[in-house]
C-alpha positions as CSV (number, residue, x, y, z in Angstrom):
1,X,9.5,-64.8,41.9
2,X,9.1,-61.8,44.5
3,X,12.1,-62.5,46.8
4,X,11.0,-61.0,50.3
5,X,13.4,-62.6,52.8
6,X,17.1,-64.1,52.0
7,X,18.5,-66.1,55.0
8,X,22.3,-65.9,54.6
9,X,23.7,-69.4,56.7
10,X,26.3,-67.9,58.8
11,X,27.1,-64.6,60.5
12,X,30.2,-64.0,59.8
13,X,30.3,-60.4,58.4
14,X,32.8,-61.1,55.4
15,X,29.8,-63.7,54.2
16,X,26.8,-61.3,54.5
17,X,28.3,-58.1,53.8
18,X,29.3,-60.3,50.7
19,X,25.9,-61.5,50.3
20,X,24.0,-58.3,51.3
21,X,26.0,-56.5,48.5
22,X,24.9,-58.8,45.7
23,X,21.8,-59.7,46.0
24,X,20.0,-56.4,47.5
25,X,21.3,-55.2,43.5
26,X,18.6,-58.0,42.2
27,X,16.3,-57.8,44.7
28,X,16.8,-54.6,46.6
29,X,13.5,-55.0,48.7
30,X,14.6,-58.3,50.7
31,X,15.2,-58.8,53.9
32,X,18.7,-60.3,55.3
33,X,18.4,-62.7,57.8
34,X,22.3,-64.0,58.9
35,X,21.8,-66.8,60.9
36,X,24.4,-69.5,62.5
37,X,23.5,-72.7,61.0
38,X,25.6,-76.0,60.7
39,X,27.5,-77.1,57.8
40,X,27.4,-80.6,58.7
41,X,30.7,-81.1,57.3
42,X,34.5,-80.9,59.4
43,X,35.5,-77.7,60.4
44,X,37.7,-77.3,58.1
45,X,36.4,-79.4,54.8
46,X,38.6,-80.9,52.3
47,X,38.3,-81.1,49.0
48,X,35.4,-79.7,46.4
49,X,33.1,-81.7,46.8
50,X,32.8,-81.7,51.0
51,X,32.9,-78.0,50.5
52,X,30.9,-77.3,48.3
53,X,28.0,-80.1,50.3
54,X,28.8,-77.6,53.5
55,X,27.1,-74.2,51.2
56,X,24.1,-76.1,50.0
57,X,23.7,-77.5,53.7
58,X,24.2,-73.9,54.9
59,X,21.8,-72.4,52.3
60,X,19.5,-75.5,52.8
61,X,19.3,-75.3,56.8
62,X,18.7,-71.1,57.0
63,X,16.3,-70.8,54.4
64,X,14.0,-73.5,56.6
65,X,15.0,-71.9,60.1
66,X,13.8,-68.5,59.2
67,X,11.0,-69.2,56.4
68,X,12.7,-67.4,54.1
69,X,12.5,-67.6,50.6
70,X,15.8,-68.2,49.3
71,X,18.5,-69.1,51.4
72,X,22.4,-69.1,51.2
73,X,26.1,-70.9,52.2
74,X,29.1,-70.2,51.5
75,X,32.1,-72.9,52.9
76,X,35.1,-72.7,52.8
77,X,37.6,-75.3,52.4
78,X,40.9,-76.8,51.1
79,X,42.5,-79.2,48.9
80,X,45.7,-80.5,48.2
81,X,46.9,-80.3,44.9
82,X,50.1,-80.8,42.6
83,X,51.2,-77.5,43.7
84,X,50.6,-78.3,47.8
85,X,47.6,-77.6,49.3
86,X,45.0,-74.7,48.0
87,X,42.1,-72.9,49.4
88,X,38.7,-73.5,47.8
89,X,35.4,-72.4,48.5
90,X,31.6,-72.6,47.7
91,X,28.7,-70.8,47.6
92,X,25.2,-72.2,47.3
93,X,21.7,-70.4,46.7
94,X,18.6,-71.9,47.1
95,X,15.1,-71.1,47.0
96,X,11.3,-72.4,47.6
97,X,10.8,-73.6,44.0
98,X,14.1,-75.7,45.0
99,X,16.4,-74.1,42.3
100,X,19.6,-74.2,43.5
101,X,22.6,-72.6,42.0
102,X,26.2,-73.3,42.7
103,X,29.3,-71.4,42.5
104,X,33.1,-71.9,43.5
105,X,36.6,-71.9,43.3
106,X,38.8,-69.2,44.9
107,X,42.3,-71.4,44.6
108,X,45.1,-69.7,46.3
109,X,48.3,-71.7,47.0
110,X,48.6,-71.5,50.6
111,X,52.1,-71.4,52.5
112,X,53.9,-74.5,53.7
113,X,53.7,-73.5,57.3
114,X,49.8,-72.9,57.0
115,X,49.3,-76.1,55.1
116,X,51.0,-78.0,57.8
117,X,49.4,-76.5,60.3
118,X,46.2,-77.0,58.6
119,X,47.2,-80.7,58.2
120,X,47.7,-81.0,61.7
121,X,44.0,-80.4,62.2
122,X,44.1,-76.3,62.5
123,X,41.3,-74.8,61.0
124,X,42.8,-72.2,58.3
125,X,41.6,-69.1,60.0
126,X,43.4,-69.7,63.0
127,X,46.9,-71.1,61.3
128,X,46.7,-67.6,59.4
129,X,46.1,-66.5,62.2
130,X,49.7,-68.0,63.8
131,X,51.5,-66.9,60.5
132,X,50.5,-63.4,60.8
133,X,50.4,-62.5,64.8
134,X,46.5,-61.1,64.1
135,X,43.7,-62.5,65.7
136,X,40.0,-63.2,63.6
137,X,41.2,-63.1,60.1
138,X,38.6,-65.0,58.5
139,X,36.8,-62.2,59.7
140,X,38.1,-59.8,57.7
141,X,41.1,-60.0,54.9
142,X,40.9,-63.7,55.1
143,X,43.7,-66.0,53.6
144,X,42.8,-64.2,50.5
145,X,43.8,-60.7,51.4
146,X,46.3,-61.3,53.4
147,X,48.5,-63.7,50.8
148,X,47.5,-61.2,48.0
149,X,49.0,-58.1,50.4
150,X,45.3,-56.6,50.1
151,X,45.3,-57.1,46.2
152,X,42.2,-59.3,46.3
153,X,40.2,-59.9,49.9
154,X,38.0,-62.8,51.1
155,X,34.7,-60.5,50.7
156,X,35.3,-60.4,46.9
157,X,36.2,-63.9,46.4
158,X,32.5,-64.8,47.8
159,X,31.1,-61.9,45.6
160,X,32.4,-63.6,42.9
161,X,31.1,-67.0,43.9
162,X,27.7,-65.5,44.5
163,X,27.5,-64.3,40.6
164,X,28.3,-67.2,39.3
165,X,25.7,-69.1,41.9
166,X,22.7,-67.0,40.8
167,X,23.0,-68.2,37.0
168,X,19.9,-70.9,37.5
169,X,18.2,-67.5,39.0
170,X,19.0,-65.1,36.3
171,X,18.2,-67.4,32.8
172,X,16.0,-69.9,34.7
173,X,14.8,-71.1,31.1
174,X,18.3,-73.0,30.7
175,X,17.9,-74.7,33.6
176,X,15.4,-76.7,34.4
């Protein structure tokens, strides 16, 4: 399938520079259309499954409000865990034949101060935010690079997600 415009649901540059830099390797003639588009889920989703429902509605909803043909989401989330609470996250990819792929996980143990906070109804961004005195980290680093000290970021978490997300795309004969 000739793959002429991707519609990435969100502009948040972490998720499109993510999205741009995978996909334009398999189809390096598309356009990429960010666009802000509702999850439909909380804020700040718990659990897999929420999380993972808040990509496909991502990918779902900016694939229709652009035309494109294949959209998609990545959400991120958290759940709590024998450990204490984790990150998790999502991506989704869909396209006009309605394949859709799905990859996720992305599990980092999150500090007790920013799983309170996060608890209390603070949207992860901004409680790492509070525990590090920077402003728009989701933005950039993300939980991710900041509890890794720059080892891994948030940009190569959804990179990874995205490869595992196109599998339905790249041996479409297993899947049907």
């Amino acid at each position: 399938m000739y793959i002429a415009r991707i519609a990435i649901g969100s502009t948040n540059p972490v998720k499109c520079n993510a999205s741009q830099r995978v996909l334009s390797a398999l189809y390096p003639q598309a356009e990429f259309i960010p666009i802000s588009v509702e999850s439909n889920v909380r804020d700040m989703p718990i659990g897999d499954e929420e999380t993972r429902l808040g990509a496909v509605n991502r990918a779902q909803a900016a694939m229709q409000a652009v035309h494109a043909d294949m959209g998609i989401g990545l959400e991120g989330g958290v759940q709590e865990t024998e450990f204490g609470m984790m990150t998790c996250a999502w991506c989704a990819i869909v396209d006009l034949d309605g394949r859709i792929g799905v990859g996720g996980s992305s599990c980092i143990r999150l500090p007790d101060t920013v799983a309170n906070l996060v608890r209390n109804g603070i949207e992860l961004g901004m409680a790492m935010d509070q525990l590090t005195g920077q402003h728009n980290t989701k933005q950039a680093e993300g939980a991710i690079g900041i509890l890794t000290n720059g080892l891994s970021s948030r940009q190569e978490a959804y990179e990874a997600l995205i490869r595992m997300a196109l599998a339905p795309f790249l041996r479409p004969a297993w899947y049907s």
